[in-house]
HTML snippet that shows the backbone in 3Dmol.js (N, CA, C, O; Angstrom):
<script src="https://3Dmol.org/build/3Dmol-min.js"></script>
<div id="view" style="width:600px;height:400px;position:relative"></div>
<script>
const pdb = `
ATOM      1  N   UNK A   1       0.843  -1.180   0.000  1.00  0.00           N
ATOM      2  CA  UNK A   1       0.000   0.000   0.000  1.00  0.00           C
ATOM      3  C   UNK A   1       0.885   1.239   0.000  1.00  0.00           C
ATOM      4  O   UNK A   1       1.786   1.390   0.825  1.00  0.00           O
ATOM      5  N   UNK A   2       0.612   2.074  -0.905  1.00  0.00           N
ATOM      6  CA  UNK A   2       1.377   3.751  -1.116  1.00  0.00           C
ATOM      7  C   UNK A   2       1.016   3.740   0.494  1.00  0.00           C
ATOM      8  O   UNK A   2       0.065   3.165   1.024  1.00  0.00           O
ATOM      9  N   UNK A   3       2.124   4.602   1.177  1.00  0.00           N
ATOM     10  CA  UNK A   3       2.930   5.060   2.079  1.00  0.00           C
ATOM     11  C   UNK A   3       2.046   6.336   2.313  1.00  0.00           C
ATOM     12  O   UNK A   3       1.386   6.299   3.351  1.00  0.00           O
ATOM     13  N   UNK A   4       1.970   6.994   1.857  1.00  0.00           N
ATOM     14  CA  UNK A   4       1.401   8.441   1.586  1.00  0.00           C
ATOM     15  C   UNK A   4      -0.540   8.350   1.771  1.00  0.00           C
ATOM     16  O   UNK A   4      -1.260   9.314   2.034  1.00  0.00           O
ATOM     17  N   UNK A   5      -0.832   7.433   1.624  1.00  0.00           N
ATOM     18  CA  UNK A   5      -2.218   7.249   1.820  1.00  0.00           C
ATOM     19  C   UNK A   5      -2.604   6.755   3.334  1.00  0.00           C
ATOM     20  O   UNK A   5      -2.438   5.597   3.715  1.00  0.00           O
ATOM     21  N   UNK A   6      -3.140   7.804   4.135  1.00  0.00           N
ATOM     22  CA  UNK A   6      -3.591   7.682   5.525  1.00  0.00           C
ATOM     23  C   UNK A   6      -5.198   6.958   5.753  1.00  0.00           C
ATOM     24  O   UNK A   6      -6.181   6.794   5.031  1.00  0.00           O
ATOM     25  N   UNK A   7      -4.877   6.675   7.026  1.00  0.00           N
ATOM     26  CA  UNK A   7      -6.175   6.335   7.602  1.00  0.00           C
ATOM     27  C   UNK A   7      -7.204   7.699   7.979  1.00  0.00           C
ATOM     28  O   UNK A   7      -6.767   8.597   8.700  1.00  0.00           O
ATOM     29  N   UNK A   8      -8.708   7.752   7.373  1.00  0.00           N
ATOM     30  CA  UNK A   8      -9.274   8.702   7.515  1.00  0.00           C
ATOM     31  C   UNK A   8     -10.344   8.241   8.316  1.00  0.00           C
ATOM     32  O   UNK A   8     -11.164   9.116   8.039  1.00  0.00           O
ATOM     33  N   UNK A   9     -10.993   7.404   9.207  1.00  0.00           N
ATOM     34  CA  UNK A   9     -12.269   6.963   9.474  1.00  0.00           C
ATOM     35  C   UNK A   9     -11.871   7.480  10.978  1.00  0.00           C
ATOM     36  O   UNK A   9     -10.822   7.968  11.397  1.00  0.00           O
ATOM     37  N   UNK A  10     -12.473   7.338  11.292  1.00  0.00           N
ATOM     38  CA  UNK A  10     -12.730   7.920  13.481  1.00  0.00           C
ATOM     39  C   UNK A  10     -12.160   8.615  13.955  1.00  0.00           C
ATOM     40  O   UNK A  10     -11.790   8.547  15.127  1.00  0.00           O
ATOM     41  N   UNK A  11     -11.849   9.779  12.917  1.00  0.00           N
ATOM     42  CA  UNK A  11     -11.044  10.467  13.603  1.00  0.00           C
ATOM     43  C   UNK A  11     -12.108  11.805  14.056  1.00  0.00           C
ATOM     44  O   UNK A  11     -13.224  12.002  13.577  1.00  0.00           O
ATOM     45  N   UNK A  12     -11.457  12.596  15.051  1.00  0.00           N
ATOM     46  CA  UNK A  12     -11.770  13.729  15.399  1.00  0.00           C
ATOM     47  C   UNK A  12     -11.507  15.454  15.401  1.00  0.00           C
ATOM     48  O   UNK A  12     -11.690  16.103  16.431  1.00  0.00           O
ATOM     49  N   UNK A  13     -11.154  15.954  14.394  1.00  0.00           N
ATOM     50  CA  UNK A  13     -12.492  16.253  13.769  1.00  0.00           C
ATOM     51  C   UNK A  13     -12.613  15.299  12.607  1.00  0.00           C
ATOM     52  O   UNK A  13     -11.454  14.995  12.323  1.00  0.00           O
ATOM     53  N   UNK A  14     -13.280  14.799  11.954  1.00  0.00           N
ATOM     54  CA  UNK A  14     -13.515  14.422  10.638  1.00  0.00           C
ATOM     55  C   UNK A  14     -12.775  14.715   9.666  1.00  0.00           C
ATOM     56  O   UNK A  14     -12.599  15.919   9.480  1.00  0.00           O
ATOM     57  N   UNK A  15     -12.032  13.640   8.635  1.00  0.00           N
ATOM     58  CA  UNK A  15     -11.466  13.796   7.680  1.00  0.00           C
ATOM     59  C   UNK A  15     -12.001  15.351   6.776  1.00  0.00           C
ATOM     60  O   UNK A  15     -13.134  15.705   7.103  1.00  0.00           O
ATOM     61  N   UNK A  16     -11.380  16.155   5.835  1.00  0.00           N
ATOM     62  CA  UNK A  16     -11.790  16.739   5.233  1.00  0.00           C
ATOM     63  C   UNK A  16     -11.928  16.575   3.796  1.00  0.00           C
ATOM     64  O   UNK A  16     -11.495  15.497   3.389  1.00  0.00           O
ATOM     65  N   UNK A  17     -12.525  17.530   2.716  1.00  0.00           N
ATOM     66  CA  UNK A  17     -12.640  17.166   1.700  1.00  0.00           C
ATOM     67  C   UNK A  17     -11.227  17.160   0.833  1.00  0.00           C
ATOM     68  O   UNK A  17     -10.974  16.593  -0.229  1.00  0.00           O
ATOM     69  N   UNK A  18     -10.217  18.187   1.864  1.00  0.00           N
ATOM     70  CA  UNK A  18      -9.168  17.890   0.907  1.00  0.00           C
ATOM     71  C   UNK A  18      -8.169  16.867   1.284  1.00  0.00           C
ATOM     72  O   UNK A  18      -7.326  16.725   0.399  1.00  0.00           O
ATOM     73  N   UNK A  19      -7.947  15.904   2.600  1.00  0.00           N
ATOM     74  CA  UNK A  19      -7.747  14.785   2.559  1.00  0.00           C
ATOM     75  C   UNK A  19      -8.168  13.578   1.789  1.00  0.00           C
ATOM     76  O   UNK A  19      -7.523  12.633   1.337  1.00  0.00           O
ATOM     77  N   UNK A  20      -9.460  13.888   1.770  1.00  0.00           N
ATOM     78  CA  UNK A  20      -9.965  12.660   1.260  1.00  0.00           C
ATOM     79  C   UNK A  20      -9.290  12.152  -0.594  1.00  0.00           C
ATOM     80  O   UNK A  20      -9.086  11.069  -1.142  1.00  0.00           O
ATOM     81  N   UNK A  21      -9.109  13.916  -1.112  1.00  0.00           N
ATOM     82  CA  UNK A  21      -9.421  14.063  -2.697  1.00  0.00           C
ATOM     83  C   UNK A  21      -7.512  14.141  -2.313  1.00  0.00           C
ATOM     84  O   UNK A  21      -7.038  14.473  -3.399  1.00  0.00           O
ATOM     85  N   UNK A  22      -6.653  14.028  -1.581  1.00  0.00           N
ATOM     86  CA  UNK A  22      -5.044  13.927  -1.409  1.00  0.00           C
ATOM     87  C   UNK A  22      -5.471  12.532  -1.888  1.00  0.00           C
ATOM     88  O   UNK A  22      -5.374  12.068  -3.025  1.00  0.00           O
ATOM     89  N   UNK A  23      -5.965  11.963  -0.777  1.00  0.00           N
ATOM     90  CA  UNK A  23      -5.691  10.332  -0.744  1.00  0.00           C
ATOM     91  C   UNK A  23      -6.089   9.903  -1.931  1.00  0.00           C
ATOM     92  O   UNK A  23      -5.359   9.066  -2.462  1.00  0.00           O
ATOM     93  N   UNK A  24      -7.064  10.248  -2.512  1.00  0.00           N
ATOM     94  CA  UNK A  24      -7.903   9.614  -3.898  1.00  0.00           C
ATOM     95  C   UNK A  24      -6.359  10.110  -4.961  1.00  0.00           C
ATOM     96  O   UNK A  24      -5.593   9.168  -5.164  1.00  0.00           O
ATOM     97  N   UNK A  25      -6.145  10.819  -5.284  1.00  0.00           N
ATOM     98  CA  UNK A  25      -5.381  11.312  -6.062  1.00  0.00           C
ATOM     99  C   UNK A  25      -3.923  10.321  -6.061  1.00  0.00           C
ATOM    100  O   UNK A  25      -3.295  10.031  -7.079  1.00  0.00           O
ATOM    101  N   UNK A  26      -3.607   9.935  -4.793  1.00  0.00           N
ATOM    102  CA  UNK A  26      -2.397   9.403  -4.450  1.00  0.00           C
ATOM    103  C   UNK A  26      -2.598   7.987  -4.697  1.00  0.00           C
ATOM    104  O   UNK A  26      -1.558   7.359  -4.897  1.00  0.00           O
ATOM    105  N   UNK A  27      -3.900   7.201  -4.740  1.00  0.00           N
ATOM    106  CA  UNK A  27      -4.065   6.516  -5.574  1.00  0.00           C
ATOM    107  C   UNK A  27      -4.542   5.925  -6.510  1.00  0.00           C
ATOM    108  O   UNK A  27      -4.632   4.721  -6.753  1.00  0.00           O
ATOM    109  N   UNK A  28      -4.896   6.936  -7.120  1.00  0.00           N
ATOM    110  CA  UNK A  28      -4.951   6.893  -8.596  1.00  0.00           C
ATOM    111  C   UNK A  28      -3.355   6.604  -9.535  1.00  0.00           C
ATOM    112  O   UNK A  28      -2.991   5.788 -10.382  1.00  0.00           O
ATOM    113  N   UNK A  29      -2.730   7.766  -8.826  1.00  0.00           N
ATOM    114  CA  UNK A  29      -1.089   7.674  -9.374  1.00  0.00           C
ATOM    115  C   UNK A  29      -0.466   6.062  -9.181  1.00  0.00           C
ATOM    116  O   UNK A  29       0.041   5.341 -10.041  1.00  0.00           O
ATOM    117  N   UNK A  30      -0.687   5.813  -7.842  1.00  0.00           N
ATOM    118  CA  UNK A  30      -0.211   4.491  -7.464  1.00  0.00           C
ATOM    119  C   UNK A  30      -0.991   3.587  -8.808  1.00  0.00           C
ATOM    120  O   UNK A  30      -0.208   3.262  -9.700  1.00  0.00           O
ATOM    121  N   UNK A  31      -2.090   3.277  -8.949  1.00  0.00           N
ATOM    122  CA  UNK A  31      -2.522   2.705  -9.669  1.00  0.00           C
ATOM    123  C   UNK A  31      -2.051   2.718 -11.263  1.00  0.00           C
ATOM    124  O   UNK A  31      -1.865   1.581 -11.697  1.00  0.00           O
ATOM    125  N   UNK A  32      -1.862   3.610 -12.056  1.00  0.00           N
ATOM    126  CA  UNK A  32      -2.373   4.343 -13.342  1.00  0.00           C
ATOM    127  C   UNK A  32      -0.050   4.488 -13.328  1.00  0.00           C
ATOM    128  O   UNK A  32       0.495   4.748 -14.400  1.00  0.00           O
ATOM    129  N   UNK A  33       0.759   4.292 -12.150  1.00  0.00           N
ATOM    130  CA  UNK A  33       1.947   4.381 -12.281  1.00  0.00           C
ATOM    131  C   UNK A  33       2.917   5.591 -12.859  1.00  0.00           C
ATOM    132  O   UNK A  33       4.074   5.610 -13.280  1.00  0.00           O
ATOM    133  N   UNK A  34       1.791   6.688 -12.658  1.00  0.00           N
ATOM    134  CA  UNK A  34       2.378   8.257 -12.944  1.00  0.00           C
ATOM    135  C   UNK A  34       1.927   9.147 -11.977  1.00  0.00           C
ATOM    136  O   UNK A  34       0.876   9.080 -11.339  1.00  0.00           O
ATOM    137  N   UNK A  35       3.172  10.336 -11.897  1.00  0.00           N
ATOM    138  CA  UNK A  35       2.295  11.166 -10.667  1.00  0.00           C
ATOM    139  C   UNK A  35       1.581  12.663 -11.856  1.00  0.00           C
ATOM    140  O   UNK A  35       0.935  13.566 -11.323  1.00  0.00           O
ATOM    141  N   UNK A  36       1.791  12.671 -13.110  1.00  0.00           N
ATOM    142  CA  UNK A  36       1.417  13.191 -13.891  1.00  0.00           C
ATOM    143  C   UNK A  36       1.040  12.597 -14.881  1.00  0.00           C
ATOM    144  O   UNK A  36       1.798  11.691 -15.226  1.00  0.00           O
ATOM    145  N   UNK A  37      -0.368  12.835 -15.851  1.00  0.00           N
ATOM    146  CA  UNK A  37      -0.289  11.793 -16.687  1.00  0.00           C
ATOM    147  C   UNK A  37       0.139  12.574 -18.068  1.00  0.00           C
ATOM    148  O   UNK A  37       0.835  13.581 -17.943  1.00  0.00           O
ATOM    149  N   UNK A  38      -0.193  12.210 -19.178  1.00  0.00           N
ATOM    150  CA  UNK A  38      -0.159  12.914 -20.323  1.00  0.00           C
ATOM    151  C   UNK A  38      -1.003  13.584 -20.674  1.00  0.00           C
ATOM    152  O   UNK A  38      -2.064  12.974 -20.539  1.00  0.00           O
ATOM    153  N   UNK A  39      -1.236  15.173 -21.329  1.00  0.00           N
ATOM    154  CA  UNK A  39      -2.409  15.321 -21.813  1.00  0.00           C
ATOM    155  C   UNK A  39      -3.234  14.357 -22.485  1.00  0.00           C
ATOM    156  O   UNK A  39      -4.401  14.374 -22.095  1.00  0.00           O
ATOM    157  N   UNK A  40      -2.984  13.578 -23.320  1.00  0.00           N
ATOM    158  CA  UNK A  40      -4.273  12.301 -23.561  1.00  0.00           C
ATOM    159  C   UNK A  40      -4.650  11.621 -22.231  1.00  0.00           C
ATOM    160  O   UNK A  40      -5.654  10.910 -22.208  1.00  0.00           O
ATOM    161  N   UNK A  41      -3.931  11.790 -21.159  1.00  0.00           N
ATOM    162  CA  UNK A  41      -4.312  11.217 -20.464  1.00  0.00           C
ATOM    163  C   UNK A  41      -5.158  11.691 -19.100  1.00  0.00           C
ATOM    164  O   UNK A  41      -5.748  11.042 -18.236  1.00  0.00           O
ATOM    165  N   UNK A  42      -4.959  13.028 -19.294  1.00  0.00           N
ATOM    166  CA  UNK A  42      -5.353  14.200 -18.141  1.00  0.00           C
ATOM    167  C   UNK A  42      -6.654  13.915 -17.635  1.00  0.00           C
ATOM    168  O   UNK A  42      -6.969  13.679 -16.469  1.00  0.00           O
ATOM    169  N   UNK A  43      -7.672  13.987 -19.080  1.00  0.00           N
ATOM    170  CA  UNK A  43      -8.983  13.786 -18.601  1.00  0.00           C
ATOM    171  C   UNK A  43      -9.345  12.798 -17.953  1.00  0.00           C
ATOM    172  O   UNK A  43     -10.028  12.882 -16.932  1.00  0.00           O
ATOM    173  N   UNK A  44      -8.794  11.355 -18.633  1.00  0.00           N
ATOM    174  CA  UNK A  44      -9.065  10.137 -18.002  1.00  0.00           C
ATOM    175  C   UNK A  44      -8.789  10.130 -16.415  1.00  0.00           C
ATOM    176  O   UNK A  44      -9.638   9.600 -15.698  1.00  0.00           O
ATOM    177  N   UNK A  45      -7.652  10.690 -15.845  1.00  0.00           N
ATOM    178  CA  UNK A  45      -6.817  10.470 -14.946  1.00  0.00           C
ATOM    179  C   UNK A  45      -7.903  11.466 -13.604  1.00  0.00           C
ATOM    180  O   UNK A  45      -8.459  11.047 -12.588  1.00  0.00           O
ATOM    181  N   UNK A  46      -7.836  12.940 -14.231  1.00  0.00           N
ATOM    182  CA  UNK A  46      -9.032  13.883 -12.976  1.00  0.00           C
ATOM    183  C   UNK A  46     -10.739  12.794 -12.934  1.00  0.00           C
ATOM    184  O   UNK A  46     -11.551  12.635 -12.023  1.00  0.00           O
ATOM    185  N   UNK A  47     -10.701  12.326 -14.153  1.00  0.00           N
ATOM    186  CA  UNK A  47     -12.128  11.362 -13.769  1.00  0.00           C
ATOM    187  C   UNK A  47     -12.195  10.176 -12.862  1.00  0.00           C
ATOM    188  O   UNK A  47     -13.203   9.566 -12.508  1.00  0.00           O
ATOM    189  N   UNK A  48     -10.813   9.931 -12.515  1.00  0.00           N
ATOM    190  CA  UNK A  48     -10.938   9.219 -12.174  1.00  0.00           C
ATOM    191  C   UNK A  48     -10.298   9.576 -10.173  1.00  0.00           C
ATOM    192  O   UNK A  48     -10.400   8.876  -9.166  1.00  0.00           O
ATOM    193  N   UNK A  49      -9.957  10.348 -10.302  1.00  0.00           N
ATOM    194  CA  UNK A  49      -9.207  10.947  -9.133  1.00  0.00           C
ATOM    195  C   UNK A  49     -10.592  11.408  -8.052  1.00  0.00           C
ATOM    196  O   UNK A  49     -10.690  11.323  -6.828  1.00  0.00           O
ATOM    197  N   UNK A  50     -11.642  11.957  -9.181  1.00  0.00           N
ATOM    198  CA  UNK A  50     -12.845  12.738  -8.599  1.00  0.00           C
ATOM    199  C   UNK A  50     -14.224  11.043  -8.459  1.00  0.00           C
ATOM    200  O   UNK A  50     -15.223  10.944  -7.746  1.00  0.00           O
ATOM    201  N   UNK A  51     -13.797  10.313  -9.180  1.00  0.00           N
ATOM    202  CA  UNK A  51     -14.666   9.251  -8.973  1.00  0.00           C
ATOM    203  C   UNK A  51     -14.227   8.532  -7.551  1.00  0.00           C
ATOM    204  O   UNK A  51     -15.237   8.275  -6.896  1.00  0.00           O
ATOM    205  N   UNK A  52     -13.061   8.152  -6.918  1.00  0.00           N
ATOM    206  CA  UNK A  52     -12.164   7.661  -5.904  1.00  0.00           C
ATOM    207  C   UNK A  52     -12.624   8.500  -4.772  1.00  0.00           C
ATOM    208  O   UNK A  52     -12.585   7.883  -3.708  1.00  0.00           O
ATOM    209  N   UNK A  53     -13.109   9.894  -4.666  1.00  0.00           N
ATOM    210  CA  UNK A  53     -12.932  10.709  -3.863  1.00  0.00           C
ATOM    211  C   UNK A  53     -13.907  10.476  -3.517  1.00  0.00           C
ATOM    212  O   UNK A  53     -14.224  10.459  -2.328  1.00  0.00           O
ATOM    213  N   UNK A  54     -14.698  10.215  -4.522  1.00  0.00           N
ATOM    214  CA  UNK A  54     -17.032  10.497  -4.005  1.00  0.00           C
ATOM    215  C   UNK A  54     -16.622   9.143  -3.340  1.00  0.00           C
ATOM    216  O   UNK A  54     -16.984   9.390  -2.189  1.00  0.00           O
ATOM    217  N   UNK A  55     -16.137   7.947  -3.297  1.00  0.00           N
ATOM    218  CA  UNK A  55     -16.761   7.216  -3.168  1.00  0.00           C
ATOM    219  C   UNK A  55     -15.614   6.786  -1.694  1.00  0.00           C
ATOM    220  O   UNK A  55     -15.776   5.756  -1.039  1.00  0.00           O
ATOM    221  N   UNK A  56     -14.761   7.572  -1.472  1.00  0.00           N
ATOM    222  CA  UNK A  56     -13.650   7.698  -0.163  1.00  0.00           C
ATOM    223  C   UNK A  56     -14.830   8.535   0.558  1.00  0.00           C
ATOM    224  O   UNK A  56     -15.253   7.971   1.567  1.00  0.00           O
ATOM    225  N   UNK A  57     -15.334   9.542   0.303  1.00  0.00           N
ATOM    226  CA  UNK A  57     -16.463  10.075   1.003  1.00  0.00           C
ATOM    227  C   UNK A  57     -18.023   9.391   1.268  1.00  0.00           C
ATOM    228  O   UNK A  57     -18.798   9.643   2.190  1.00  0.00           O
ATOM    229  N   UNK A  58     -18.180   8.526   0.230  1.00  0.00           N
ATOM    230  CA  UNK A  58     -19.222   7.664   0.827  1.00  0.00           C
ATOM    231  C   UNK A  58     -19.389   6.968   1.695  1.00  0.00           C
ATOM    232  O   UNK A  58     -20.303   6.877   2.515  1.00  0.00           O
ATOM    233  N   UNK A  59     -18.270   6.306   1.509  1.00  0.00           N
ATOM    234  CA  UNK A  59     -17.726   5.046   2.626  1.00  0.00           C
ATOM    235  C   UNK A  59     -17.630   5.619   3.771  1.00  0.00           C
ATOM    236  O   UNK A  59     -18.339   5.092   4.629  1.00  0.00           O
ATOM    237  N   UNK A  60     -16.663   7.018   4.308  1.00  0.00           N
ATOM    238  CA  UNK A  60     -16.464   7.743   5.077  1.00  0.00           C
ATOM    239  C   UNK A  60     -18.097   7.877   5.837  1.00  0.00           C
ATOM    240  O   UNK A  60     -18.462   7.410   6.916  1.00  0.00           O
ATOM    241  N   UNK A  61     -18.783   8.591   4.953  1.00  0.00           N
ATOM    242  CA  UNK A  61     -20.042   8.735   5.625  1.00  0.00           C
ATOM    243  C   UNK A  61     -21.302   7.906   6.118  1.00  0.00           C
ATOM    244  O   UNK A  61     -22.377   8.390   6.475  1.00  0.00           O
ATOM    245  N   UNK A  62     -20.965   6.584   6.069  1.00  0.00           N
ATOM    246  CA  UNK A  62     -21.958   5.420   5.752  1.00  0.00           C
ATOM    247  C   UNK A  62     -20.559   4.552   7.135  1.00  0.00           C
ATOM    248  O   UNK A  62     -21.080   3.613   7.737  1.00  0.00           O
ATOM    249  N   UNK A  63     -19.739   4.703   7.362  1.00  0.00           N
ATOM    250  CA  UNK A  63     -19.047   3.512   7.952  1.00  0.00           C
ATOM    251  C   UNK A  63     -19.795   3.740   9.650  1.00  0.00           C
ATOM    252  O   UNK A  63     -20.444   4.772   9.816  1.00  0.00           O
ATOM    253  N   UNK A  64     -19.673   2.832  10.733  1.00  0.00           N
ATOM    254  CA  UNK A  64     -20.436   3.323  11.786  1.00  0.00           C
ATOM    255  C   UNK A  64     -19.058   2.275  12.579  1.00  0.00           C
ATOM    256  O   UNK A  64     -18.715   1.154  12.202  1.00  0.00           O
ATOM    257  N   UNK A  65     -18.540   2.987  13.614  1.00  0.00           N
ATOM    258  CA  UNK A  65     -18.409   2.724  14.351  1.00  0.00           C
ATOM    259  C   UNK A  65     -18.516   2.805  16.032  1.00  0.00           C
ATOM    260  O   UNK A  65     -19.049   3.790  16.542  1.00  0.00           O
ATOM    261  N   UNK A  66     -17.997   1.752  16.832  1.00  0.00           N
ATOM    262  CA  UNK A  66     -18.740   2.191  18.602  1.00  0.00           C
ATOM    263  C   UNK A  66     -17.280   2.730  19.576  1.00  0.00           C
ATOM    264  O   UNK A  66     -17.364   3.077  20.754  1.00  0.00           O
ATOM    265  N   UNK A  67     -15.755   2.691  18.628  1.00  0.00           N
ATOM    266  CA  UNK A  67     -14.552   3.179  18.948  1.00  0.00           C
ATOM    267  C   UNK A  67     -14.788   4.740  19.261  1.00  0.00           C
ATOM    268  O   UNK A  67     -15.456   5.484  18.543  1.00  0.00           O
ATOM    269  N   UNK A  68     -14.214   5.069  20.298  1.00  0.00           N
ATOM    270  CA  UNK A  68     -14.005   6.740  20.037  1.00  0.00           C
ATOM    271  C   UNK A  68     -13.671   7.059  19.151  1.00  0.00           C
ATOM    272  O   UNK A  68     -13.155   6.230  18.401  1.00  0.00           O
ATOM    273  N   UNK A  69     -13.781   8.473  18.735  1.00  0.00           N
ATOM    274  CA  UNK A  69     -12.581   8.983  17.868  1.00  0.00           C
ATOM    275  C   UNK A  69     -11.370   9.154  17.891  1.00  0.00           C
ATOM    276  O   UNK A  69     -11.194  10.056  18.710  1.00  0.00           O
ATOM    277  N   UNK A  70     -10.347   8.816  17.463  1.00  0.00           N
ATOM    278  CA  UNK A  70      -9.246   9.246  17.450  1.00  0.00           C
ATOM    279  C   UNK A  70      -8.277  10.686  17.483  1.00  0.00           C
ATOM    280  O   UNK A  70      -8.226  11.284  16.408  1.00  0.00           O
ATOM    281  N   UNK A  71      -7.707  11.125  18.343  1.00  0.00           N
ATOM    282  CA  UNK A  71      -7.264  12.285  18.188  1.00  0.00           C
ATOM    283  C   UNK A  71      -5.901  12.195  17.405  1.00  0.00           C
ATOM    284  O   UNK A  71      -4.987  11.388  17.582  1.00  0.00           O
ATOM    285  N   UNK A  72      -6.016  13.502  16.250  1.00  0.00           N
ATOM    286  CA  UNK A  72      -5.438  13.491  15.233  1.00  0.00           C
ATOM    287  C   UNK A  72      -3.894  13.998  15.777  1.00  0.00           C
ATOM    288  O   UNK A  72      -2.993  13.767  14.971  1.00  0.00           O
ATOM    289  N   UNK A  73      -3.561  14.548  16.835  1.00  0.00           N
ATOM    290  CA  UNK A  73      -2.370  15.134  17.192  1.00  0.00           C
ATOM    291  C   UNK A  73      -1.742  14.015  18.169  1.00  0.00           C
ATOM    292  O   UNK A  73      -0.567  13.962  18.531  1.00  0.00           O
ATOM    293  N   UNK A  74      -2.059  13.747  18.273  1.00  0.00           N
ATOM    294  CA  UNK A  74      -2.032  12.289  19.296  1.00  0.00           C
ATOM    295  C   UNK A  74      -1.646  10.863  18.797  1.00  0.00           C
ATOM    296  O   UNK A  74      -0.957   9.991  19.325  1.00  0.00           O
ATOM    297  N   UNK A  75      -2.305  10.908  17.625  1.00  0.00           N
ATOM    298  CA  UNK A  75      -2.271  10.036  16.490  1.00  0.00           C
ATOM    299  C   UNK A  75      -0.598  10.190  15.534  1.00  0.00           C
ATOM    300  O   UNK A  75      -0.013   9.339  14.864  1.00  0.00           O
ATOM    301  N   UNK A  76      -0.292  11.368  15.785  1.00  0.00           N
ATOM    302  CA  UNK A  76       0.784  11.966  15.238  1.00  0.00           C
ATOM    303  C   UNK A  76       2.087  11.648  15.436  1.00  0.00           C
ATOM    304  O   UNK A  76       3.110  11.276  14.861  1.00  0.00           O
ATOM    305  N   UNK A  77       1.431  12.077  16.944  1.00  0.00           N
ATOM    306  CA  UNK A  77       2.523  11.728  17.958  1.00  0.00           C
ATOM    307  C   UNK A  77       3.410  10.368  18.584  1.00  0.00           C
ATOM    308  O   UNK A  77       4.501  10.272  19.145  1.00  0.00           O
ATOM    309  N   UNK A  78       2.469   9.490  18.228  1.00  0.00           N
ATOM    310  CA  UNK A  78       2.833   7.956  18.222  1.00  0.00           C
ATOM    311  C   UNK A  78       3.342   7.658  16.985  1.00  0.00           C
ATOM    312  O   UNK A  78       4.276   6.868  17.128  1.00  0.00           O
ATOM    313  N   UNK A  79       3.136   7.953  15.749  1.00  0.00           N
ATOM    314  CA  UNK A  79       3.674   7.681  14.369  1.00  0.00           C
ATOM    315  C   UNK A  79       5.135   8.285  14.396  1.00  0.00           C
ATOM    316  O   UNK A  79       6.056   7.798  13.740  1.00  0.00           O
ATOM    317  N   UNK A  80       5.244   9.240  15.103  1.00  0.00           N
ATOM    318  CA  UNK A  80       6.501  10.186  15.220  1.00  0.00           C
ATOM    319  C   UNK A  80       7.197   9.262  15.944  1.00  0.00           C
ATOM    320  O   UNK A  80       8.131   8.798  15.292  1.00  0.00           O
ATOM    321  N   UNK A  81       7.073   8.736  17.264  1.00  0.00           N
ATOM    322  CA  UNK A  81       7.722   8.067  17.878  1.00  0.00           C
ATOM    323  C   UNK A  81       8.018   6.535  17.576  1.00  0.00           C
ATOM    324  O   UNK A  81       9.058   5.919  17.812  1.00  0.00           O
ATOM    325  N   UNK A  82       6.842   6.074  16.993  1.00  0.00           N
ATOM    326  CA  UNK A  82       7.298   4.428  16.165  1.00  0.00           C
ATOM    327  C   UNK A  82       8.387   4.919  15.014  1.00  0.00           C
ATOM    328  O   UNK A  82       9.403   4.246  14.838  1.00  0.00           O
ATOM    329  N   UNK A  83       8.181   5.900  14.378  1.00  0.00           N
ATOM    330  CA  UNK A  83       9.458   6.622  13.411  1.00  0.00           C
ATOM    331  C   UNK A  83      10.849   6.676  13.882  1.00  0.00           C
ATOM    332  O   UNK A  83      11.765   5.936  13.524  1.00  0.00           O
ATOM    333  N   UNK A  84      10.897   7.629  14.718  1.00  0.00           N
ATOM    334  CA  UNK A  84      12.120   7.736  15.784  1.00  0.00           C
ATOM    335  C   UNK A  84      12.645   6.086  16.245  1.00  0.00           C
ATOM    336  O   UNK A  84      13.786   5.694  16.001  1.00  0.00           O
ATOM    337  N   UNK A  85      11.949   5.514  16.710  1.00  0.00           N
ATOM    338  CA  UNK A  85      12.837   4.311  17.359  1.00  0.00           C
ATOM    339  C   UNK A  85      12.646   3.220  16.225  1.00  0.00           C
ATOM    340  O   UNK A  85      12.651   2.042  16.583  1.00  0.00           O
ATOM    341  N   UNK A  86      12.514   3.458  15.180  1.00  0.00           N
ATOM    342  CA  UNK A  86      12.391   2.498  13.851  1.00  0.00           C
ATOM    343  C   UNK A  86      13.714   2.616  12.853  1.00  0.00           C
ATOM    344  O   UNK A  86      14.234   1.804  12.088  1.00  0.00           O
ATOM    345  N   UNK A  87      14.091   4.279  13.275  1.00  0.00           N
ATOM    346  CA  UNK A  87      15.379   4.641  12.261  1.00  0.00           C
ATOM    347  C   UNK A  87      16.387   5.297  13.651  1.00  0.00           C
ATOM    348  O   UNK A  87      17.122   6.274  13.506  1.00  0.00           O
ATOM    349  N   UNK A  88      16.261   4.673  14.738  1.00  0.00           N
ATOM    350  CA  UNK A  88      17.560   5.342  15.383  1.00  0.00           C
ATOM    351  C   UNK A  88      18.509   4.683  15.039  1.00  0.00           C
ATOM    352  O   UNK A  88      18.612   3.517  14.658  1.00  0.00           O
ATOM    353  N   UNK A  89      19.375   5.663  15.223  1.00  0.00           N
ATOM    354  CA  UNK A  89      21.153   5.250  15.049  1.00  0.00           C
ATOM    355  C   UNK A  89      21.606   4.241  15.910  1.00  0.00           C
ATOM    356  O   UNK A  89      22.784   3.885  15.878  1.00  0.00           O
TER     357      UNK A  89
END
`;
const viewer = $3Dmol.createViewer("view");
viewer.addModel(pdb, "pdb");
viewer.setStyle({}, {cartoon: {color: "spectrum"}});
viewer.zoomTo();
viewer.render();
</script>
C-alpha cells in the first residue's frame, strides 16, 4: 500500500474534503503508475481521481463505528515516535 495514503475513518475532527481528494489522487497515481499523466491522459486520470474521492467520502459517511474517535495530534505523535525508534542510530 502507497505510504502516503492515511487512515481517515474515526477520527476527530472528521477527515476533510481535501484529505480525502489527497488520498484519492495518491491513488490513482499508485494505480495508473504516474504522478502526472499525459495530456491524452489528463482527462481520463481527474475522472478518475474525482470518482475515488465520491466514493472515499461515501464510505467515510456510511461507515459506523462504537470506537471513540481518534485524536489526530495524538495520532501523530505515536507515528513520530514508532518513526524515531524504527530509524535510530
Amino acid at each position: 500500500m502507497c505510504r502516503n495514503i492515511r487512515t481517515l475513518h474515526n477520527f476527530d475532527p472528521p477527515a476533510t474534503r481535501e484529505e480525502t481528494h489527497a488520498s484519492a489522487l495518491q491513488y490513482v497515481r499508485k494505480i495508473s503508475g504516474s504522478t502526472k499523466p499525459s495530456q491524452a491522459n489528463a482527462e481520463a486520470f481527474g475522472e478518475a481521481v474525482e470518482a475515488v474521492d465520491a466514493a472515499t467520502r461515501k464510505l467515510l459517511d456510511h461507515l459506523v463505528t462504537t470506537a471513540p474517535p481518534k485524536n489526530r495530534e495524538v495520532e501523530a505523535a505515536k507515528a513520530k515516535a514508532r518513526s524515531e525508534q524504527r530509524f535510530a542510530a
